[in-house]
VOTIPA-161711 format. One record per residue (C-alpha): residue number from 1; residue in three letters; x, y, z. Coordinates in steps of 0.2 Angstrom, whole numbers, plus 5000, padded with zeros to 4 digits. Layout:
<sites>
   logu   torlum     px     py     pz
    NUM      Ala      X      Y      Z
...
</sites>
This chain:
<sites>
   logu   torlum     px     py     pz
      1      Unk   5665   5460   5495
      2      Unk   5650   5469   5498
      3      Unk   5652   5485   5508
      4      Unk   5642   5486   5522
      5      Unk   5632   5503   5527
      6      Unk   5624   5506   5542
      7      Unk   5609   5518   5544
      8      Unk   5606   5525   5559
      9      Unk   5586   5535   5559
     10      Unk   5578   5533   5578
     11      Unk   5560   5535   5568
     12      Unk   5565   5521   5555
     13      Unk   5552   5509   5564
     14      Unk   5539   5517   5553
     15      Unk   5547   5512   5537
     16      Unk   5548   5496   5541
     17      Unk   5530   5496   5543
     18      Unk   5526   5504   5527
     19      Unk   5541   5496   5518
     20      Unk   5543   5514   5512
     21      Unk   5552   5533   5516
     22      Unk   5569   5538   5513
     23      Unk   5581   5526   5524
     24      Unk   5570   5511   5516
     25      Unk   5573   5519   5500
     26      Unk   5589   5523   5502
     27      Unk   5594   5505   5505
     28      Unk   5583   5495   5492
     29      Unk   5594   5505   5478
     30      Unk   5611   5502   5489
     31      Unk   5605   5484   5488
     32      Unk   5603   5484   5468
     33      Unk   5617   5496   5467
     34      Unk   5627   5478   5477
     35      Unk   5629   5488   5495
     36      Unk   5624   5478   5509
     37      Unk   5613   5491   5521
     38      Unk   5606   5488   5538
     39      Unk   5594   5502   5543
     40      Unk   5596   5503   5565
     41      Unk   5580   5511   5573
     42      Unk   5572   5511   5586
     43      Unk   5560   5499   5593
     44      Unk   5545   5508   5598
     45      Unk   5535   5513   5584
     46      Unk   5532   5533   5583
     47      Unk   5517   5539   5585
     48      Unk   5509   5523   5592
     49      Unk   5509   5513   5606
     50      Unk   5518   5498   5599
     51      Unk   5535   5494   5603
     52      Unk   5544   5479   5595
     53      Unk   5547   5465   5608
     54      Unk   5565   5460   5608
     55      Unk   5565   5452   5626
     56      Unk   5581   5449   5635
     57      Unk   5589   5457   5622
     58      Unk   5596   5476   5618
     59      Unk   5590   5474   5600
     60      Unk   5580   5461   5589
     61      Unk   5581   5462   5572
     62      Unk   5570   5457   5553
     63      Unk   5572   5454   5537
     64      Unk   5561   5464   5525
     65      Unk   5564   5465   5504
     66      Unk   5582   5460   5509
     67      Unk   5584   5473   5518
     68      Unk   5588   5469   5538
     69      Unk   5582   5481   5550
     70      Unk   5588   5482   5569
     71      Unk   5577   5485   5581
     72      Unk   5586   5493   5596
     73      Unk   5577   5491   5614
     74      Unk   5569   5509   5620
     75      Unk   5558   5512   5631
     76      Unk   5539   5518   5625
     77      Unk   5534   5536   5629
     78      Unk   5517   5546   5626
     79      Unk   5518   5563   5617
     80      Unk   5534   5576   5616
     81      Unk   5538   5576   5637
     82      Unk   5552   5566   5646
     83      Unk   5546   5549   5641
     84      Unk   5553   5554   5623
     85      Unk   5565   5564   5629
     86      Unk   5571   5547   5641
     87      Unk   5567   5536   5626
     88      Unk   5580   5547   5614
     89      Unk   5595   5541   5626
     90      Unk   5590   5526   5626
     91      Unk   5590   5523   5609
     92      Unk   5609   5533   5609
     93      Unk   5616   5524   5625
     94      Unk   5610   5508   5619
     95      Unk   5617   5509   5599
     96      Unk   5635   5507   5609
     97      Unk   5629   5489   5613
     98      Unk   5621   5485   5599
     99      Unk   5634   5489   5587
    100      Unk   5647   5478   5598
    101      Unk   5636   5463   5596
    102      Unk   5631   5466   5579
    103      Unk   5646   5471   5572
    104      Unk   5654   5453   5579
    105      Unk   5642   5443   5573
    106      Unk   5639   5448   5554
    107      Unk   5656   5461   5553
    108      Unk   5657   5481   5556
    109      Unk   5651   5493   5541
    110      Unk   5662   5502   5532
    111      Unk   5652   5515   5533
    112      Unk   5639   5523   5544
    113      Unk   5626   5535   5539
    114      Unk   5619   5542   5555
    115      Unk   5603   5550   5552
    116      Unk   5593   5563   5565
    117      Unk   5580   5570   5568
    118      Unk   5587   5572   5584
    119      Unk   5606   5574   5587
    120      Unk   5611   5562   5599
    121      Unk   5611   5549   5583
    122      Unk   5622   5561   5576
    123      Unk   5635   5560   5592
    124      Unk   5636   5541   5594
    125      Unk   5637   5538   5575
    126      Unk   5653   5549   5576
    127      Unk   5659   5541   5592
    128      Unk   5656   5522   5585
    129      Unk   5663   5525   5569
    130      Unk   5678   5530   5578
    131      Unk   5679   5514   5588
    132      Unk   5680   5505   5571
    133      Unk   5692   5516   5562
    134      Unk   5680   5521   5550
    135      Unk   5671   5536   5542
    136      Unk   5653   5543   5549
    137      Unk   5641   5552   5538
    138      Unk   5630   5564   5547
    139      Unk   5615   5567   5541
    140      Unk   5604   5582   5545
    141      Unk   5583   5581   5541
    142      Unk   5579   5593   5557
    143      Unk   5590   5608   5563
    144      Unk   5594   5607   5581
    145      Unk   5590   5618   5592
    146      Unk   5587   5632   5576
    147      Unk   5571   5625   5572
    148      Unk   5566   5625   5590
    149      Unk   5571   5642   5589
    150      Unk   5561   5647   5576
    151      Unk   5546   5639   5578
    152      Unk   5549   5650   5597
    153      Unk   5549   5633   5606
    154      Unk   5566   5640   5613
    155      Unk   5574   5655   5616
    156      Unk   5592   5657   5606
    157      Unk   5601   5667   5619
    158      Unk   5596   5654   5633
    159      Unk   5610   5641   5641
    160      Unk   5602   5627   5633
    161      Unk   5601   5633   5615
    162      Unk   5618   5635   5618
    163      Unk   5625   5620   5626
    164      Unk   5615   5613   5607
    165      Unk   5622   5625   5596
    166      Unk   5641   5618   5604
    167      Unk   5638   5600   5601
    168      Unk   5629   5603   5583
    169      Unk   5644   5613   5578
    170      Unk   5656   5599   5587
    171      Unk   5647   5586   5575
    172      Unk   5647   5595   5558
    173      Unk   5666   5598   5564
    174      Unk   5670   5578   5568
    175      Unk   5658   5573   5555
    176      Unk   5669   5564   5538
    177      Unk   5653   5572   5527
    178      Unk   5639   5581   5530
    179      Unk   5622   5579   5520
    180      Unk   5609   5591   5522
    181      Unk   5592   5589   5515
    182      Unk   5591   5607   5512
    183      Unk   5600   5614   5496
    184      Unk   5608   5632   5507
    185      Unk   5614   5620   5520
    186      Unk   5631   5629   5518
    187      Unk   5623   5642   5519
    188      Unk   5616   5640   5537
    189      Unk   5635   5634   5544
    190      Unk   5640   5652   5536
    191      Unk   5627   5660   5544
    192      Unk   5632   5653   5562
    193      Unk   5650   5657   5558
    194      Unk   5657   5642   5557
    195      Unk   5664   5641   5541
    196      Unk   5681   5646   5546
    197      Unk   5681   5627   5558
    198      Unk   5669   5616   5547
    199      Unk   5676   5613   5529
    200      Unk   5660   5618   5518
    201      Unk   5667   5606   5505
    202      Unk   5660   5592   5514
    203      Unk   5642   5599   5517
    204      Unk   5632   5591   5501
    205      Unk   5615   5591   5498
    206      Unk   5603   5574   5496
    207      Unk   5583   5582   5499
    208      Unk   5570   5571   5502
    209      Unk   5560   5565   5487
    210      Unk   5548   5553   5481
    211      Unk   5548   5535   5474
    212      Unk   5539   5538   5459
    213      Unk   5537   5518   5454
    214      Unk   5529   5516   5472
    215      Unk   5520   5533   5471
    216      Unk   5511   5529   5453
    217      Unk   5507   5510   5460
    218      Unk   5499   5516   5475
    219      Unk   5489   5527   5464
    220      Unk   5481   5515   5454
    221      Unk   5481   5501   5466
    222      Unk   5473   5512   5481
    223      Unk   5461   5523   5471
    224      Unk   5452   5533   5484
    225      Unk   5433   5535   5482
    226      Unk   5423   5551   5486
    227      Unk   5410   5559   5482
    228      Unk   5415   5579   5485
    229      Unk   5435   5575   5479
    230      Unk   5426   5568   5462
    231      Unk   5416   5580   5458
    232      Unk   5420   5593   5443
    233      Unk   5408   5607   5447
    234      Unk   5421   5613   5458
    235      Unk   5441   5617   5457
    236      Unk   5444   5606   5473
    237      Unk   5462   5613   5483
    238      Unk   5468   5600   5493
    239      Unk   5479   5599   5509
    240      Unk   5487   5584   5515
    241      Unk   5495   5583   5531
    242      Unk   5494   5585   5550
    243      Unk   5481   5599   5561
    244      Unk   5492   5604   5573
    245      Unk   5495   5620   5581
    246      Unk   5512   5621   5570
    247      Unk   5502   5619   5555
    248      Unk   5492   5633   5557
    249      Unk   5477   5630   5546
    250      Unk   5468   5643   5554
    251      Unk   5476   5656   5541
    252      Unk   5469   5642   5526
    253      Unk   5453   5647   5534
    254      Unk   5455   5663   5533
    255      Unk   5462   5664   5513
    256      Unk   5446   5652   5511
    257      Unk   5433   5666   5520
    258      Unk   5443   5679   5509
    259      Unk   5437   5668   5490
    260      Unk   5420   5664   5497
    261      Unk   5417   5684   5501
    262      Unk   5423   5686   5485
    263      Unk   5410   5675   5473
    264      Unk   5422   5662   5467
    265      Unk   5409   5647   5472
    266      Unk   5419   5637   5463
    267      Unk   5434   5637   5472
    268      Unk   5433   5623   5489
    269      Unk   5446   5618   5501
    270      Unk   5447   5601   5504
    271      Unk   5457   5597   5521
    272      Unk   5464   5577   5521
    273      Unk   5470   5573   5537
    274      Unk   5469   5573   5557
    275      Unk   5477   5583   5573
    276      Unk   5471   5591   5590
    277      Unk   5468   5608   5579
    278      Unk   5456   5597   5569
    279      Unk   5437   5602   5580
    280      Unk   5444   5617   5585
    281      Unk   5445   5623   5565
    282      Unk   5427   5615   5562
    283      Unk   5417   5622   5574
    284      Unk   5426   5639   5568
    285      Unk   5419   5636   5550
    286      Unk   5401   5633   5558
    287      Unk   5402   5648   5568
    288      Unk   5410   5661   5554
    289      Unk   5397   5649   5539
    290      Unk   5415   5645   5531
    291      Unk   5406   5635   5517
    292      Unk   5421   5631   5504
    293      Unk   5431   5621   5517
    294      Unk   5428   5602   5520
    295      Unk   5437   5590   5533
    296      Unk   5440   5572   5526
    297      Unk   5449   5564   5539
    298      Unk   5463   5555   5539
    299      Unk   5468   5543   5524
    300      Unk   5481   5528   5526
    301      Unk   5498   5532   5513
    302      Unk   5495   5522   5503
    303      Unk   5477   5531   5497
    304      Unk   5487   5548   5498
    305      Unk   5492   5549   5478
    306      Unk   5475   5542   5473
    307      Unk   5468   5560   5482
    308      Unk   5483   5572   5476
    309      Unk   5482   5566   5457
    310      Unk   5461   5571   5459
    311      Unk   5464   5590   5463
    312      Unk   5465   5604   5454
    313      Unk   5477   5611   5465
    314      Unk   5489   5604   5479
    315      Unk   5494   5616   5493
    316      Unk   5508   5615   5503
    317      Unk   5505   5626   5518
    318      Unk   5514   5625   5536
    319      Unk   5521   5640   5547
    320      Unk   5534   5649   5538
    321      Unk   5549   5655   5548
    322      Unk   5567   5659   5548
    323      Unk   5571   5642   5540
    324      Unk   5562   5646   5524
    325      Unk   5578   5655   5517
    326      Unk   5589   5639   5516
    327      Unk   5574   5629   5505
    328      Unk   5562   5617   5506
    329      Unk   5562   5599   5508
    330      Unk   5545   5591   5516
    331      Unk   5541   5574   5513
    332      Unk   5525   5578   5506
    333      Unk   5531   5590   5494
    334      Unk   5537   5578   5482
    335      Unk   5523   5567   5482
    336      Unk   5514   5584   5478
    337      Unk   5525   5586   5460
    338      Unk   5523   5566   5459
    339      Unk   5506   5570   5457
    340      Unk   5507   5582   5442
    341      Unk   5496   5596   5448
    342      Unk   5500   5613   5451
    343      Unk   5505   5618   5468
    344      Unk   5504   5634   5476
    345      Unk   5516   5636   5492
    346      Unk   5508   5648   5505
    347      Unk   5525   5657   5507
    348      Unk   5542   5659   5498
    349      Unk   5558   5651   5502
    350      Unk   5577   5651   5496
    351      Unk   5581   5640   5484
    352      Unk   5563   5637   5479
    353      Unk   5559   5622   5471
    354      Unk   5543   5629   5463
    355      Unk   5552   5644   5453
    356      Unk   5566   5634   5447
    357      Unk   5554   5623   5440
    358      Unk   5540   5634   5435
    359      Unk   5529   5621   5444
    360      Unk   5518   5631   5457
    361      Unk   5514   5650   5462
    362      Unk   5520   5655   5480
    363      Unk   5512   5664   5490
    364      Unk   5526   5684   5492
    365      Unk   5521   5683   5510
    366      Unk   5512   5670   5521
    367      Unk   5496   5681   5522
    368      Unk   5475   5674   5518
    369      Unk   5476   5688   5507
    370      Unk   5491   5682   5496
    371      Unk   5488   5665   5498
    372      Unk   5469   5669   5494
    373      Unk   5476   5679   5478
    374      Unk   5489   5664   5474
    375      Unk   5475   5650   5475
    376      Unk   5463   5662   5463
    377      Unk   5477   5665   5449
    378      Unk   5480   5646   5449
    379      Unk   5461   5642   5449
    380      Unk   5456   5655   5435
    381      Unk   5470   5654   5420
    382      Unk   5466   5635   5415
    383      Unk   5482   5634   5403
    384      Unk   5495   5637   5416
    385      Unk   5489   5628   5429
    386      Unk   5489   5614   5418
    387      Unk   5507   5617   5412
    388      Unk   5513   5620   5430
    389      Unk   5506   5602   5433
    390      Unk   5516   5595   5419
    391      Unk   5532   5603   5425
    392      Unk   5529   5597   5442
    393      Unk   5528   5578   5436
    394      Unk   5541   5581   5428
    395      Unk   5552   5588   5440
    396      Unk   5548   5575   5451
    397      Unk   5560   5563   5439
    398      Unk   5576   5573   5448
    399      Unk   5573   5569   5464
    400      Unk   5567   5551   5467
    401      Unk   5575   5539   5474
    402      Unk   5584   5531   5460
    403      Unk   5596   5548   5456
    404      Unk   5597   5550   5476
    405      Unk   5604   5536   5481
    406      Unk   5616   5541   5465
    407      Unk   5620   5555   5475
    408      Unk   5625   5544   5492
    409      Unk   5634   5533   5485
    410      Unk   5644   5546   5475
    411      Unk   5648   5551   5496
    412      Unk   5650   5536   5503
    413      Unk   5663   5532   5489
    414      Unk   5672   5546   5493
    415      Unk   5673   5547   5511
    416      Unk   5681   5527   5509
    417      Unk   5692   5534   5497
    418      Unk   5686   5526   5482
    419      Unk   5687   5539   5471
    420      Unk   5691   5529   5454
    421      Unk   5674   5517   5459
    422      Unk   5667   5533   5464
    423      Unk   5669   5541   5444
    424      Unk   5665   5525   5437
    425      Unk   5649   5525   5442
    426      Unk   5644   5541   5436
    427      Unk   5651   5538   5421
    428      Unk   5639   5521   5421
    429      Unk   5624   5533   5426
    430      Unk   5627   5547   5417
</sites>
């Protein structure tokens, strides 16, 4: 019999739109893999003002690649205040439910991999699975509350960083295994102190990462079209992502004031993407005659690796803070070694991708003067940059989705105690 694996992401709405991401992933190899997956999101869509209509009911559901997808009733909510706040325990309070009806009507899982971002997934993935007899996998994409402490968004010492920090350390502590998407995951549960109540032999590590089959289709099917990203009189650094306040493009802007003062006319930022920060940072290239920087606007996913495979360099940029030192894992990141150009990273972290692969040039400090002096290395020596590009597509091979979901279901198969299947499969993979 197949086993059944639930996965639990709140945000999972949006994967179900695009029919990508990593849950989506996830469960189209468990399904070629003979799992039986059932991703449970929530039904308003992120980010939108859509919400999935499922009536009377506390949850609808769909069937999309044969993968079934349960849409659990929450309420919508506009921007980061209590509406989203009220629409996260809803989602929690109502997965109690849901799983009740939906386990008596197609069976309970044998296993459930509870996803955050936010940790009240966490909690009632541990508290459900207990219900069934069975094992919970919690899965960690977003530290809770230490990124909200670092980004400054909270401050560590107050009560309710606290209260957080009790019930993170009360999940990791009742969770049956642990997956981080950052490689010194351990590391952070050290740091915190917890190591002598929370068994570091069940923190494992599963990044994020990139479909490459999806990625190369979407590059040839949806070729982007434009005039200034085509053009080879210039060496064309691309950014891909949000303008936000978090992003802090501003200090682009400044590395991009730095090579224009400089004479390298040749060099030219061009900024894919939208956000509030967006008119602010135009008008301050107007006013300051910033030249080399260009705002193209938001492209759809799908066009996203048509634009990255154009560039001469892809730059992953965003705030740097105290999190750095366990690794990296954004999303966009892999599609940028997907893309097979070089990358240069705006700061340093532990465990760096980049280095280990010799794929990019980091920045030694988050500065415009060493980002500006990182960007002109990887402009100016043409034989590394196009080395560090073939590393990168390379490197891209060990983390898509293919040897990932080796990686969980080496996990799942050990937390239901199926060690011998467990070793067959990676003998059959190896």
């Amino acid at each position: 019999m197949k086993k059944k694996i639930w996965i639990w992401n709140h945000y999972a709405t949006n994967m179900y739109k695009d029919k990508a991401g990593r849950h989506y992933w996830f469960a189209e190899n468990l399904v070629k893999q003979g799992y039986n997956p059932a991703i449970f999101c929530a039904s308003t869509v992120h980010n939108s003002n859509e919400n999935i209509d499922t009536g009377s009911n506390t949850y609808a559901s769909d069937v999309t690649n044969e993968i079934p997808f349960v849409f659990v009733k929450t309420p919508k909510y506009i921007g980061n205040g209590r509406q989203r706040i009220q629409n996260m325990f809803s989602f929690y309070k109502n997965l109690f439910s849901v799983s009740k009806e939906y386990a008596e009507q197609y069976g309970k899982p044998n296993v459930i991999l509870a996803s955050s971002v936010h940790p009240l997934t966490l909690l009632a993935g541990i508290k459900i699975a207990r219900k069934f007899g069975i094992p919970c996998i919690c899965e960690v994409r977003d530290l809770w509350p230490e990124s909200i402490v670092a980004y400054g968004a909270l401050k560590r010492n107050s009560l309710i960083a606290k209260m957080l920090y009790q019930g993170e350390k009360w999940i990791y502590k009742k969770a049956d295994s642990i997956i981080m998407t950052w490689e010194g995951g351990f590391e952070y549960i050290t740091d915190q102190g917890w190591d002598d109540i929370i068994k570091l032999n069940k923190v494992n590590h599963i990044s994020n990462g990139v479909d490459i089959n999806t990625f190369d289709k979407n590059s040839e099917y949806y070729k982007i079209t434009d005039s200034d990203l085509d053009c080879k009189d210039y060496k064309n650094v691309v950014y891909a992502g949000s303008i936000r306040k978090v992003n802090n493009l501003g200090m682009l802007l400044d590395a991009a004031k730095i090579i224009q003062n400089q004479g390298k006319k040749d060099i030219r930022f061009l900024i894919f993407g939208s956000g509030d920060e967006s008119e602010a940072l135009k008008k301050r290239c107007e006013n300051e005659n910033i030249n080399n920087v260009l705002f193209k606007g938001r492209v759809e996913k799908q066009y996203v690796p048509s634009v990255l495979k154009k560039s001469c360099i892809n730059i992953l940029h965003n705030s740097s803070t105290s999190l750095d030192k366990y690794g990296q894992s954004q999303n966009k990141f892999f599609e940028y070694l997907a893309a097979g150009r070089c990358i240069v990273q705006t700061y340093t972290t532990g465990y760096s991708i980049c280095e280990k692969f010799n794929c990019g040039i980091s920045a030694p400090v988050q500065n415009a003067e060493e980002i500006a002096k990182a960007i002109i290395v990887a402009c100016s020596d043409e034989e590394k940059n196009v080395l560090m590009g073939k590393n990168a597509r390379e490197a891209a091979y060990q983390f898509d989705f293919n040897r990932l979901t080796e990686k969980l279901i080496n996990i799942i198969e050990e937390v239901n105690g199926g060690e011998e299947r467990s070793n067959e499969f990676i003998r059959k993979n190896s």
